[in-house]
Backbone as CSV, one residue per row, in Angstrom:
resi,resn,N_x,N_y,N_z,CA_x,CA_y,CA_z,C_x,C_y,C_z
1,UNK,113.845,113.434,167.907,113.757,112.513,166.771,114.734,111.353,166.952
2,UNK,113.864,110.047,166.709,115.038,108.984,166.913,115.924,108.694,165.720
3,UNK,117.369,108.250,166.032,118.030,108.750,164.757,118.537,107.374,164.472
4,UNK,119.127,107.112,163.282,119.578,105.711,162.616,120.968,105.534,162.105
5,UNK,121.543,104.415,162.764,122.688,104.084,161.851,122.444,103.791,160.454
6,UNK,122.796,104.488,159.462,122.720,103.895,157.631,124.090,104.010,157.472
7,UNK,124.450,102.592,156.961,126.007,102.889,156.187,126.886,103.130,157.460
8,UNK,127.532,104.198,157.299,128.825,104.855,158.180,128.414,106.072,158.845
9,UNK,126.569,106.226,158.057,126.495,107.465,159.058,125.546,107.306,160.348
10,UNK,126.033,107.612,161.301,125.224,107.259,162.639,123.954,108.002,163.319
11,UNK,123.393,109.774,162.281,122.598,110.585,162.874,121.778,110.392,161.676
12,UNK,121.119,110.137,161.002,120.254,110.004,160.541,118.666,109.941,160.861
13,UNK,118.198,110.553,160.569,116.734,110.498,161.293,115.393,109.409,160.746
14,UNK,114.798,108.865,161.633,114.250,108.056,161.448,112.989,108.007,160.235
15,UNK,112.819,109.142,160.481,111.529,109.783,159.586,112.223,110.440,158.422
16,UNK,111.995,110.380,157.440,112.926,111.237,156.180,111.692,111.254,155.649
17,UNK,111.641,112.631,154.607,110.596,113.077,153.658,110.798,112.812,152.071
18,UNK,109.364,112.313,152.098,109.541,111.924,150.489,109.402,112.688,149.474
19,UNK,110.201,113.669,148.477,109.920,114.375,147.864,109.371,114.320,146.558
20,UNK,108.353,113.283,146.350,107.702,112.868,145.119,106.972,113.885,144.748
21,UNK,105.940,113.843,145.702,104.804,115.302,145.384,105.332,116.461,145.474
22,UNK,106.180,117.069,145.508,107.217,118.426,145.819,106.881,119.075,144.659
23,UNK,106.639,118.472,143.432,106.717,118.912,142.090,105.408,119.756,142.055
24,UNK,104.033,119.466,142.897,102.946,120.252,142.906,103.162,121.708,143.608
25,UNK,104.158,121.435,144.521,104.024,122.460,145.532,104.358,124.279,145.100
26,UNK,103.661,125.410,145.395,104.607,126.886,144.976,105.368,126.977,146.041
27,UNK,106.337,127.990,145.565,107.549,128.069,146.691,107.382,128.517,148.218
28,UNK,105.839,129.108,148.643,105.772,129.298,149.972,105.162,127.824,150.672
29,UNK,104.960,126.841,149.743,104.430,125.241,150.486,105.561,124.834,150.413
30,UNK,106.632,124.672,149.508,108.205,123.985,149.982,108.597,124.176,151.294
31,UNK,108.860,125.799,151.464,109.570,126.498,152.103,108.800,125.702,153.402
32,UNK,107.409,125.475,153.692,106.815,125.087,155.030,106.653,123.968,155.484
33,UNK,106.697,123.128,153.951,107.127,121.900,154.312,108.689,121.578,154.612
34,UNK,109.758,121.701,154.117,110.967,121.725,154.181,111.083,122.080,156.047
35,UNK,110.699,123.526,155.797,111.081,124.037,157.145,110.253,123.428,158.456
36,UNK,109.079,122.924,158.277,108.754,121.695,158.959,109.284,120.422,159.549
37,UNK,110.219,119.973,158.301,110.871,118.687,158.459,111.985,119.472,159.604
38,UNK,112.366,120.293,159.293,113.888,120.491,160.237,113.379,120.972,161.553
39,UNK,112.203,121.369,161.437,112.044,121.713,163.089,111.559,120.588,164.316
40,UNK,111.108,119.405,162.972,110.973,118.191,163.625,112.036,117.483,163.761
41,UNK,113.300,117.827,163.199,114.170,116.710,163.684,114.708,116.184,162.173
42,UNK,113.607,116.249,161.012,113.788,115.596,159.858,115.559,116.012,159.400
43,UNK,116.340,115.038,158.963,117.454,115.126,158.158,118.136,114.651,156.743
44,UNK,116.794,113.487,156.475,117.068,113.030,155.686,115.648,113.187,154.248
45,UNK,116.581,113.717,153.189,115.218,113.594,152.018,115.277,112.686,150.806
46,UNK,114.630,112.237,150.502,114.336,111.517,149.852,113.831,111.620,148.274
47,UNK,114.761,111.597,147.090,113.987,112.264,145.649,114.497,110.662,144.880
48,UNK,113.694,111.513,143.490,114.358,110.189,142.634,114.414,111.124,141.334
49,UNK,115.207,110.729,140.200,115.348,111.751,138.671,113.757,111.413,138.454
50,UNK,113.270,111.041,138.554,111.796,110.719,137.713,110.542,111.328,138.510
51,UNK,110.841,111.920,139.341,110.034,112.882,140.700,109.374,113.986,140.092
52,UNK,108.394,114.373,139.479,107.993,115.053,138.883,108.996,115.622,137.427
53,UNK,108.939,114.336,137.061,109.838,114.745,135.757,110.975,115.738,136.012
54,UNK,112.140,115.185,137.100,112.903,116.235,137.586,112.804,117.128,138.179
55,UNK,111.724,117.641,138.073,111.136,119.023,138.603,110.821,119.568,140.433
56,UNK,110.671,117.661,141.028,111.251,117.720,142.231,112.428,118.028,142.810
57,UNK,113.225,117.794,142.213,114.485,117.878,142.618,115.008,119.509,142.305
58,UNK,114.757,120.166,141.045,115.078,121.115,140.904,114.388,122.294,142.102
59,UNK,113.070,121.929,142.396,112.651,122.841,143.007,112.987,122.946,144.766
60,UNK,113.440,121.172,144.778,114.721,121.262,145.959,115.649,122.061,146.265
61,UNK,116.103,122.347,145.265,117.638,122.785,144.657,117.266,124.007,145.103
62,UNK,116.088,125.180,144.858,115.945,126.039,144.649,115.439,126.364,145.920
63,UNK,114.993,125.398,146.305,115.068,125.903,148.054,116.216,126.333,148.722
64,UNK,117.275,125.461,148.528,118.916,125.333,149.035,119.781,126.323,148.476
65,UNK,119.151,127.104,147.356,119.806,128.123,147.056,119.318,129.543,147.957
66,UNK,117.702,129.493,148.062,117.542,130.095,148.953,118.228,130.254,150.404
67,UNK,117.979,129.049,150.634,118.915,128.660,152.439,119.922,127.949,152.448
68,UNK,121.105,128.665,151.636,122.588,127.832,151.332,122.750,126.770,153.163
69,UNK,122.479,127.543,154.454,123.078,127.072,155.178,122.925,125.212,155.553
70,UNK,121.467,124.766,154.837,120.399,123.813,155.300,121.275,122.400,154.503
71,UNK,122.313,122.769,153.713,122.665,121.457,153.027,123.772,120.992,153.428
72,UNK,124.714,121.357,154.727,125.893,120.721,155.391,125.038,120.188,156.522
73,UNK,123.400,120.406,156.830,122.780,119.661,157.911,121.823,118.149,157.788
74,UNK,121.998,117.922,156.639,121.072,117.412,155.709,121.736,116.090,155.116
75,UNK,121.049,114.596,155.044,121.346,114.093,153.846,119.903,113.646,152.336
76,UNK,120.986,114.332,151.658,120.446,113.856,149.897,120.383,112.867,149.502
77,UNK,119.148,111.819,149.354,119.111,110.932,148.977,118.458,110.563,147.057
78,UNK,119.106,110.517,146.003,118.454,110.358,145.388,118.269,108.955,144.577
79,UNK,117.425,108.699,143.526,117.297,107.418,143.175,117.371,107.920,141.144
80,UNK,117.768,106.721,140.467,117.797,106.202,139.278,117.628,104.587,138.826
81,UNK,117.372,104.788,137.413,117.408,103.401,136.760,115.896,103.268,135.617
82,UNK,114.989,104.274,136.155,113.965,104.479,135.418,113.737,105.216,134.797
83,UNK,113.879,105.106,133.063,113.791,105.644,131.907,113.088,105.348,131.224
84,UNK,111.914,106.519,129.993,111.372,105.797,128.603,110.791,104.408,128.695
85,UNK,110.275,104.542,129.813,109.262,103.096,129.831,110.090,101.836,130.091
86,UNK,111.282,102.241,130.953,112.194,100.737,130.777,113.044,100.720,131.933
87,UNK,113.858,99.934,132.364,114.826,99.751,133.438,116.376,100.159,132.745
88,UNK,116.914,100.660,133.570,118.681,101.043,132.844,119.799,101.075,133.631
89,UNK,120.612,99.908,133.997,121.596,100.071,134.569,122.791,99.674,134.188
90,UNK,122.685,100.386,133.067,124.085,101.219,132.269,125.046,101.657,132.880
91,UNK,126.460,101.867,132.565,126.923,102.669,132.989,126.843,104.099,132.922
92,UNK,126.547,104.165,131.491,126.549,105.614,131.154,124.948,106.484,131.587
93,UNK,123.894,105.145,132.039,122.598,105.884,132.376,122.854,106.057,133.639
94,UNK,123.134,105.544,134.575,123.260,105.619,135.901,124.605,106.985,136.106
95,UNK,125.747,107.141,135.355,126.451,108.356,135.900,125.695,109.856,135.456
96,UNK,124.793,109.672,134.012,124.144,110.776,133.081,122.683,111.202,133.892
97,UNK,122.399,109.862,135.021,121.359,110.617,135.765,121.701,111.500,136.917
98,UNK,123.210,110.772,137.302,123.283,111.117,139.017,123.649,112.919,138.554
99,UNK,124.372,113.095,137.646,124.868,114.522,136.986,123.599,115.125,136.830
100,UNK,122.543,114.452,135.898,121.475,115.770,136.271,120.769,115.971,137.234
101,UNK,120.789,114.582,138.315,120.043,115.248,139.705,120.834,116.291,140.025
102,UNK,122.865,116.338,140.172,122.860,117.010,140.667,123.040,118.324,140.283
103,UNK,122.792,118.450,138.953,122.589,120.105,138.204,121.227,120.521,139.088
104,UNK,120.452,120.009,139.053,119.171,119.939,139.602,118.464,120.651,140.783
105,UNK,119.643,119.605,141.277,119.569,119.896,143.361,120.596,121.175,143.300
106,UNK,121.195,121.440,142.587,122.068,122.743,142.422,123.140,122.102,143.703
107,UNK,123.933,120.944,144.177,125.217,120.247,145.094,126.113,119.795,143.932
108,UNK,127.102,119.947,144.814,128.271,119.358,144.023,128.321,117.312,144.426
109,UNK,126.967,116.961,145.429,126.930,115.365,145.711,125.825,114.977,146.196
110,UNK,125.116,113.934,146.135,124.268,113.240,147.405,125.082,112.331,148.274
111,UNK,124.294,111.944,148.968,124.628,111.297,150.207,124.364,109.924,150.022
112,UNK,123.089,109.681,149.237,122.972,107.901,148.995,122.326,108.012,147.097
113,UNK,122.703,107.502,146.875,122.093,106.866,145.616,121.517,105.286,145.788
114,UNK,119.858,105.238,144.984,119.560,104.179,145.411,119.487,103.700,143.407
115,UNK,119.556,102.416,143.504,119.227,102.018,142.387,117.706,101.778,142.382
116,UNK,116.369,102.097,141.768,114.799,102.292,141.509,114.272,101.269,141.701
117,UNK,114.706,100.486,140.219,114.214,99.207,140.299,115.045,98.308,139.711
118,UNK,114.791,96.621,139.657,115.810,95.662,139.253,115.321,96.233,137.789
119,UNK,116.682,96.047,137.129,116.807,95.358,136.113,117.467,94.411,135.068
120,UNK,116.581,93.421,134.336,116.911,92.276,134.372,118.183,92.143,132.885
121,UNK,118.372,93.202,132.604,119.412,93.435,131.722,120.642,93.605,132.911
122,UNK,120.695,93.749,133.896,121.905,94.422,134.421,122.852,93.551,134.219
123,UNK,124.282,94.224,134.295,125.601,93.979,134.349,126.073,93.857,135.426
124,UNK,126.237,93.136,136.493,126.987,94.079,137.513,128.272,94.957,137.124
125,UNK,129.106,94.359,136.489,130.476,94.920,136.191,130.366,96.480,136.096
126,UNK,129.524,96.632,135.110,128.808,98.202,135.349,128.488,98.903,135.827
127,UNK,127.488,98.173,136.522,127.039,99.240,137.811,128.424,99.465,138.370
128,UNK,129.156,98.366,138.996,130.306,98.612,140.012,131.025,99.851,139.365
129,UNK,131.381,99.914,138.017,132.569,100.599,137.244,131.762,102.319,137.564
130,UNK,130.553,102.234,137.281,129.647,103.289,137.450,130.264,103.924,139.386
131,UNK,129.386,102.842,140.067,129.511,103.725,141.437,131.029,103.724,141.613
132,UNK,132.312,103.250,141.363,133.515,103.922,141.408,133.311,104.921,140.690
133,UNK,133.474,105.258,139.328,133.611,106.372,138.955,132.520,107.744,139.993
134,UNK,131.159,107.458,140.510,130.745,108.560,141.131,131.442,108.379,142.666
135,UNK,131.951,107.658,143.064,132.471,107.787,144.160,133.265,108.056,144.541
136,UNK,134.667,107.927,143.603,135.662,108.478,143.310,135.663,110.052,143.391
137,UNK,134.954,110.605,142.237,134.673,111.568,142.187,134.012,112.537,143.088
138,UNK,133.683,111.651,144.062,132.856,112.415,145.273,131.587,113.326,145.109
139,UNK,131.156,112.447,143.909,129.601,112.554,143.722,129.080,111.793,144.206
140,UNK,129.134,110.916,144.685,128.223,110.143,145.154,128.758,109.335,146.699
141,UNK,128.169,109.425,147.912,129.015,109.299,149.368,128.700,107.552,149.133
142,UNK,127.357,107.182,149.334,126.824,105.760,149.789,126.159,105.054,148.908
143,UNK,125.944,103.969,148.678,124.942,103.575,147.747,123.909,102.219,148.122
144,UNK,122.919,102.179,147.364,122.026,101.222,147.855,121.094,101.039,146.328
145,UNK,119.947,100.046,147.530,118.894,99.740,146.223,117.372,100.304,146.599
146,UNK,116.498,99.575,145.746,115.012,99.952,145.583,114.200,98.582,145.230
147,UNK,113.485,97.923,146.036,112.662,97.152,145.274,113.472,96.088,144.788
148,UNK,114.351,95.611,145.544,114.985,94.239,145.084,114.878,93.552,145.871
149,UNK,115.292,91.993,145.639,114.988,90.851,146.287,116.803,90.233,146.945
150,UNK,116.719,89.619,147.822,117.993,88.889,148.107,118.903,88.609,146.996
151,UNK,118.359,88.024,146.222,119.329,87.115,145.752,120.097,88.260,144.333
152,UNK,118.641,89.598,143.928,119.325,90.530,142.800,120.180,90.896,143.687
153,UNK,120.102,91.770,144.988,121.533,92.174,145.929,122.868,91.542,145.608
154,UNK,122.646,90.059,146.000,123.724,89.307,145.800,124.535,89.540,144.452
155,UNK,123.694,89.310,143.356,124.400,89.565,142.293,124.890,90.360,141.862
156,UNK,124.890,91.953,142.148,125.210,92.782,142.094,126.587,92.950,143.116
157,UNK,126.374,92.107,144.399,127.664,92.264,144.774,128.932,91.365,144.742
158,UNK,128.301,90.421,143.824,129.792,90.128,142.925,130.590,90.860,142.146
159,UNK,129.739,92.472,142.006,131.196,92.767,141.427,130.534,94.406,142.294
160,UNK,130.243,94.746,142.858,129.923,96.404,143.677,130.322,95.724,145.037
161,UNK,131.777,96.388,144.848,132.480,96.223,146.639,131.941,97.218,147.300
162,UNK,131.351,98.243,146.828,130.878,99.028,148.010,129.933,98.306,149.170
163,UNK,129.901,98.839,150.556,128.247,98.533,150.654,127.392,99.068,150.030
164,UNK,126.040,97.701,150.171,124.714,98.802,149.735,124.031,98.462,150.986
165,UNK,123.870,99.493,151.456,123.834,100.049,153.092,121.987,100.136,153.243
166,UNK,120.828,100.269,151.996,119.852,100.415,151.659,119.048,100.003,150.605
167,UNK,118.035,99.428,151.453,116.676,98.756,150.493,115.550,99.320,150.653
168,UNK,115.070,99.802,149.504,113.526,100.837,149.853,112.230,99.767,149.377
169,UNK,111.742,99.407,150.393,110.785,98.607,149.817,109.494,99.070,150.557
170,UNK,108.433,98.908,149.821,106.819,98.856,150.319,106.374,98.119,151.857
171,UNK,106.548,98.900,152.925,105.637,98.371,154.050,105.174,99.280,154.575
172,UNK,104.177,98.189,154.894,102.939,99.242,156.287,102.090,98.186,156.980
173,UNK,101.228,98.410,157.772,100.576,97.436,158.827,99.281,96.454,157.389
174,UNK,99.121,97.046,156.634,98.190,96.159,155.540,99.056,95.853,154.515
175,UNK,100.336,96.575,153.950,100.992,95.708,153.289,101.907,94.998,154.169
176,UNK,102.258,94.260,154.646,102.834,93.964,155.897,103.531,92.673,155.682
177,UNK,103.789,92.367,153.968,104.334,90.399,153.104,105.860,90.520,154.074
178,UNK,106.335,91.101,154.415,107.869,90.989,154.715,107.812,90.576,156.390
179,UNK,106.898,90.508,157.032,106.258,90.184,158.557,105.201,88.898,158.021
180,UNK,104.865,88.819,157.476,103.319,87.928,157.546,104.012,86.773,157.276
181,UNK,104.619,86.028,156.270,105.166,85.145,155.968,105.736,84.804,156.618
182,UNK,106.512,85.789,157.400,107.952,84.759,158.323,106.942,84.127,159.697
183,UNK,105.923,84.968,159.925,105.548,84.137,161.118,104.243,83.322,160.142
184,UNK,104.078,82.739,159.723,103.367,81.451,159.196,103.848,80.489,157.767
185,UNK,105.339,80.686,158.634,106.411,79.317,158.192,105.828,78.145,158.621
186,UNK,105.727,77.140,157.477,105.225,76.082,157.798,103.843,75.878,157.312
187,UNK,103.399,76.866,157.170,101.454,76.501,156.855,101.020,77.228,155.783
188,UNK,99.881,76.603,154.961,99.867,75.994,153.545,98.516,77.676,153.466
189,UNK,98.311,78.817,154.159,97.111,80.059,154.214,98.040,80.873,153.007
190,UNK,97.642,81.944,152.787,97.633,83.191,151.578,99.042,83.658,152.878
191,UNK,99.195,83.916,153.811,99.998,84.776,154.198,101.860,83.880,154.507
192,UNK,101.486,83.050,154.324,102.428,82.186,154.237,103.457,82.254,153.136
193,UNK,102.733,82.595,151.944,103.629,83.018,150.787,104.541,84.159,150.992
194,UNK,105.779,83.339,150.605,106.719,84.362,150.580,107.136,85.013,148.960
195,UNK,106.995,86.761,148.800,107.228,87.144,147.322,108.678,87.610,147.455
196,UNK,109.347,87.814,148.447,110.746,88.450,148.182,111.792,88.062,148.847
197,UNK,111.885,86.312,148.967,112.875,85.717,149.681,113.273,85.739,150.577
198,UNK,112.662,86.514,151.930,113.224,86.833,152.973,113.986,87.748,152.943
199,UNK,113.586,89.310,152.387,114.267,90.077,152.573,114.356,91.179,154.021
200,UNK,113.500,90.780,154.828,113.721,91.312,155.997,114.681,90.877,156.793
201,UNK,114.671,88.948,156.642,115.508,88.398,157.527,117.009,89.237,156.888
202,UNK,117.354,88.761,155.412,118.727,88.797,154.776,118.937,90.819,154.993
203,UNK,118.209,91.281,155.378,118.320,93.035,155.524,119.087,93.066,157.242
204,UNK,118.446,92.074,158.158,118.850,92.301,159.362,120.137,92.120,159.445
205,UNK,120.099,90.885,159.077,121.538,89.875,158.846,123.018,91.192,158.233
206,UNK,122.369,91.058,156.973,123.639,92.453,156.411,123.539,93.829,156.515
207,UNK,123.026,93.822,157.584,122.562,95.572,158.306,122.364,96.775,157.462
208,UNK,121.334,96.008,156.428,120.843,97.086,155.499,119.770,97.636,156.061
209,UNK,119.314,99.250,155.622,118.397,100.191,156.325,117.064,99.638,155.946
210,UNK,116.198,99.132,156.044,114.883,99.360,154.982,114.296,100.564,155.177
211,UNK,114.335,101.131,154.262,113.417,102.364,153.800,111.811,102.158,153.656
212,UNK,110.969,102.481,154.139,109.625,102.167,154.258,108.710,103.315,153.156
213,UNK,108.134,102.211,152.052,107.663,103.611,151.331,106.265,102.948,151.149
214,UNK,105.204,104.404,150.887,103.865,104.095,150.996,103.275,103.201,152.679
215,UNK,103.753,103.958,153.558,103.771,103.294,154.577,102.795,103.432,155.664
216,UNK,101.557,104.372,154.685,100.208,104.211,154.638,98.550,103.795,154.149
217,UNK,99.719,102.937,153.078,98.952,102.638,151.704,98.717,101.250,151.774
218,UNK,97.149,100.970,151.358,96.730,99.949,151.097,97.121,99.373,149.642
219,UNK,97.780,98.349,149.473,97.956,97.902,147.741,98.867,98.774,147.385
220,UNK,98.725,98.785,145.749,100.079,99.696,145.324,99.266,100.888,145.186
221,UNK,99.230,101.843,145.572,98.280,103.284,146.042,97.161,103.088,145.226
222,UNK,96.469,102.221,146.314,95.144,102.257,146.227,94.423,103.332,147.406
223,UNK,95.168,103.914,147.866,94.457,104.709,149.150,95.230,104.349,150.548
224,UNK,95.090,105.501,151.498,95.168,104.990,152.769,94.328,104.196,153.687
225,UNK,94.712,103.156,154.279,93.676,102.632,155.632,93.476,103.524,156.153
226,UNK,93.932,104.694,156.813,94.077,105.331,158.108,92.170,105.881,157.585
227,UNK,91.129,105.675,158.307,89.506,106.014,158.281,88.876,105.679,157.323
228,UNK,89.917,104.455,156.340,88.854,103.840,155.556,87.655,102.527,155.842
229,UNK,87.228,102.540,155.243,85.414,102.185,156.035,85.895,100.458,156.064
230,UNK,86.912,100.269,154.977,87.583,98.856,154.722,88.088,98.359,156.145
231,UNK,88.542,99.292,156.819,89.211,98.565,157.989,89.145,99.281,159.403
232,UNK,87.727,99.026,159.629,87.355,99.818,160.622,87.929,99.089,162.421
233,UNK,88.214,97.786,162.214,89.137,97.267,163.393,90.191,97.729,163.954
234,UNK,90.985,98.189,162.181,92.604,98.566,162.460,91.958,100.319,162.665
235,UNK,91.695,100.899,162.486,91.473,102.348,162.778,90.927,102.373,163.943
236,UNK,90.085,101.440,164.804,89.758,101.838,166.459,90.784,101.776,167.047
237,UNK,91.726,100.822,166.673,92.620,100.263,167.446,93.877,101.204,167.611
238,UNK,94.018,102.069,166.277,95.169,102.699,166.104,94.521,104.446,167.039
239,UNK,93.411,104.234,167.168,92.467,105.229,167.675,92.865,105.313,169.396
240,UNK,92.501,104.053,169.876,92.648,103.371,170.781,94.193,103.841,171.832
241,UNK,95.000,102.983,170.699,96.393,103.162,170.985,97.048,104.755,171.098
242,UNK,96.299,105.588,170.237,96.509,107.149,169.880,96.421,108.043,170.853
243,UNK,95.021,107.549,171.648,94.440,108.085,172.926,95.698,108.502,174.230
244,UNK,96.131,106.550,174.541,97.426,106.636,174.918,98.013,107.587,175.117
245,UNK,98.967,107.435,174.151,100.084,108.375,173.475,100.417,109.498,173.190
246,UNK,98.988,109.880,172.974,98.771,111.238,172.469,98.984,111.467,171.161
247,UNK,98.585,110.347,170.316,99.031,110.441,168.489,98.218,109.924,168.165
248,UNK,98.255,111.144,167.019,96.751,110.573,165.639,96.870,108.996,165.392
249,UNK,95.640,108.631,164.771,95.866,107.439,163.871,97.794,107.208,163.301
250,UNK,97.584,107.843,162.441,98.509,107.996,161.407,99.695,108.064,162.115
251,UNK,100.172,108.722,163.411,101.477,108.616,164.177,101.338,107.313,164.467
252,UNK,100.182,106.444,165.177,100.274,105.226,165.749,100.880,104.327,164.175
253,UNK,100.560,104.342,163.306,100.856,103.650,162.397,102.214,103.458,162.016
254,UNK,102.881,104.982,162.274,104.416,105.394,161.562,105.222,104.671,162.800
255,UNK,104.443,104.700,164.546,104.973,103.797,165.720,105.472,102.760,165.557
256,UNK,104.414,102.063,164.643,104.049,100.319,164.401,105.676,100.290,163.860
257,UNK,105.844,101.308,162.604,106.572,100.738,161.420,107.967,101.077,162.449
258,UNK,108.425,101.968,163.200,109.253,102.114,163.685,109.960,101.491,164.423
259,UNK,108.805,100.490,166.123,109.147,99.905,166.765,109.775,98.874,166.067
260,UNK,109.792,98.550,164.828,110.223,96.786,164.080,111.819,97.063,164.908
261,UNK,112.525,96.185,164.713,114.282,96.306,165.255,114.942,96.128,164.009
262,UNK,114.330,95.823,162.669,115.163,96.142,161.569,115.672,97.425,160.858
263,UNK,115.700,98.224,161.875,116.894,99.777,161.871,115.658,100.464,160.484
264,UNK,114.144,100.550,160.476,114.089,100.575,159.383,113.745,102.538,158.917
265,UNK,113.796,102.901,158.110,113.602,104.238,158.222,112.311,104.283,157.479
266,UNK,111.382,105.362,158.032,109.946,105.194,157.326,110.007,106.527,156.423
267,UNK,109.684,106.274,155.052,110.069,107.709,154.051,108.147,108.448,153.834
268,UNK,108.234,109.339,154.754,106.846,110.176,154.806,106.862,110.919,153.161
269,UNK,105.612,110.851,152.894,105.584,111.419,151.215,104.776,112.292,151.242
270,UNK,103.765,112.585,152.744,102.764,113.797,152.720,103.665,115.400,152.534
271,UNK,103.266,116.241,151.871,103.178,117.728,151.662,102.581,118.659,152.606
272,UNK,102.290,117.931,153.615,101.012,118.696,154.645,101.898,118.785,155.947
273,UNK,101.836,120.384,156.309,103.058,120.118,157.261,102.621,119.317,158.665
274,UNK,101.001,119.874,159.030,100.779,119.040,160.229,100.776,117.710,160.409
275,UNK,100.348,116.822,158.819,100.638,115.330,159.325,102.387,115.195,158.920
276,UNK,102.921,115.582,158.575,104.499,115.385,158.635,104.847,115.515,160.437
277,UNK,104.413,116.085,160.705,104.362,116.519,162.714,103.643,115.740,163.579
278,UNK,102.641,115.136,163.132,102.405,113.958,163.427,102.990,112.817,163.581
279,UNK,103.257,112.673,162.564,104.358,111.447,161.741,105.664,111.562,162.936
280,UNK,106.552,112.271,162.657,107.402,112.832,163.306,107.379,113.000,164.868
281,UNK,106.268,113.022,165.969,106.134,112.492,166.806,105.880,111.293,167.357
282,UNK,105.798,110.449,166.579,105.592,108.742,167.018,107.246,108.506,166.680
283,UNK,108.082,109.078,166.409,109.342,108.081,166.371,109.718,108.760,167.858
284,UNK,109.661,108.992,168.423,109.847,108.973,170.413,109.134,108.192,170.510
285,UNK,107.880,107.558,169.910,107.426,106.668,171.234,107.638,104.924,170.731
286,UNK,107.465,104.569,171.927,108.125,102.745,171.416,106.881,102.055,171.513
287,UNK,105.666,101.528,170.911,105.172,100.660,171.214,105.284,99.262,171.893
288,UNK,104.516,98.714,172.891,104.873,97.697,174.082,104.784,96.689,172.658
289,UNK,105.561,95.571,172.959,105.147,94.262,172.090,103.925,93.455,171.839
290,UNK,103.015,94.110,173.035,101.265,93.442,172.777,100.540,94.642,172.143
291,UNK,101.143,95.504,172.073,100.058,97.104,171.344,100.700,96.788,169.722
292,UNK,101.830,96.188,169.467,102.200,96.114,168.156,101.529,94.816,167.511
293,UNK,101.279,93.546,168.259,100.375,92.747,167.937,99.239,93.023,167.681
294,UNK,98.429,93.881,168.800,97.040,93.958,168.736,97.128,94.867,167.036
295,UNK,97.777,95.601,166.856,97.532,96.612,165.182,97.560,95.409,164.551
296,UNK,98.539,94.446,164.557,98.692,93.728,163.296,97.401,92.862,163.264
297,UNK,97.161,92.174,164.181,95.453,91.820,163.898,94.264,92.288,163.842
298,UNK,94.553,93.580,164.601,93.458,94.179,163.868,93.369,94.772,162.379
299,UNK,94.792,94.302,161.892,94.938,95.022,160.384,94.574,93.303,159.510
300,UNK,93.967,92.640,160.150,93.076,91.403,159.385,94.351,90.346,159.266
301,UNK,95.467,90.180,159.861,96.726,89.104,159.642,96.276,88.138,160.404
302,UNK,96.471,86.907,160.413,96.715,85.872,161.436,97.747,85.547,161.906
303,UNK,97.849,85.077,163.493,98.948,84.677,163.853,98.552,82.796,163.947
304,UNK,99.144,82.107,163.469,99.392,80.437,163.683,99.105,79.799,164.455
């Protein structure tokens, strides 16, 4: 498994699991998914307080109580800020969530806290006063964001001296706005628009991780490309390339997102242990720089 600098920590694995759907699973599908991720290499997981109404996380927890040994090998990633139909970055919402993830996860810490989503009430002063107090306390190791743009980062770090070492944002070879724009600078087409300021460039620049979520999903989960009838170019091709390699569709895809050089980590959200093993074998392989072109046009982009 290829592994990632985030923050200060240098083994991190490239592939981390998303524990959204966890909340469906009974305890002999945890146990095989979980124990899946670690035989692939997986180290890093991925929850948020709002993950099956908590219920992800607890049933995390309840894995780790089972296999005390699995959580000094491991990092905990969880997320807040989304409450009651609204955004909250309170002080007192942001320390009152990180406490019940970690009643939850049954740890005395995580490893990253991400903030969810912007919100346009925020304080910084707060947040900052917030991640001292969990950091201090050694609840909380690292911190980062979710779904923000350059310039909310910035503002937030007028007053959060920490780093924020992480940005979890939406890519894949069809959502692909954070690539498409920068190469059709200059010209007046649909892909030219830029929606999030250059947050790939300003991510490289301040050696933040991008976290890759839905990084099979067409739109905001409207479905996967991977054999939909919509994009039968990009599926020969990833077919094509698979042959190669020896990887499904779906590994060639997790390839694409990997080869980028923006350190980015791709957060797998399947429950299924064989495509998690899939997944998990394309971060060994490097796609050539003309096999990563040919996906992106065959995923319907233009190049200039």
């Amino acid at each position: 498994m290829k592994m990632l600098e985030i923050g200060s920590r240098a083994n991190a694995s490239a592939v981390a699991l998303g524990c959204m759907r966890m909340a469906s699973l009974d305890e002999k599908q945890i146990d095989s998914i979980i124990g899946c991720a670690l035989e692939n290499g997986v180290n890093f997981f991925d929850h948020a307080d709002i993950y099956g109404k908590g219920e992800s996380e607890r049933l995390f927890g309840a894995y780790l109580k089972r296999n005390p040994s699995v959580r000094d090998k491991i990092f905990i990633q969880t997320k807040c800020a989304i409450h009651d139909g609204q955004y909250d970055f309170s002080k007192e919402h942001i320390i009152s969530s990180v406490e019940g993830s970690l009643e939850r996860l049954g740890v005395d810490h995580v490893d990253f806290l991400l903030l969810h989503r912007p919100d346009t009430l925020m304080e910084p002063e707060e947040v900052a006063e917030a991640f001292y107090i969990l950091r201090s306390s050694g609840k909380v190791r690292d911190f980062g964001v979710s779904n923000h743009n350059l310039m909310q980062i910035e503002l937030l770090k007028t007053a959060v001296k920490r780093p924020l070492c992480i940005n979890q944002l939406q890519f894949s070879i069809t959502e692909a706005g954070m690539v498409t724009s920068g190469m059709n600078v200059n010209m007046k087409n649909e892909e030219s628009q830029m929606h999030d300021g250059g947050i790939l460039e300003y991510s490289r620049i301040k050696k933040m991780t991008i976290q890759t979520w839905s990084p099979f999903q067409q739109g905001f989960f409207k479905g996967s490309f991977i054999d939909n009838d919509d994009y039968p170019e990009l599926n020969a091709k990833l077919a094509e390339i698979g042959e190669k390699y020896g990887l499904t569709k779906t590994g060639v895809a997790a390839a694409w997102i990997l080869r980028h050089p923006a350190n980015m980590q791709l957060i797998a959200g399947t429950m299924t242990p064989d495509r998690l093993s899939q997944i998990c074998k394309a971060a060994d392989v490097t796609l050539t720089r003309s096999e990563w072109y040919e996906i992106y046009r065959a995923a319907g982009h233009c190049l200039p």
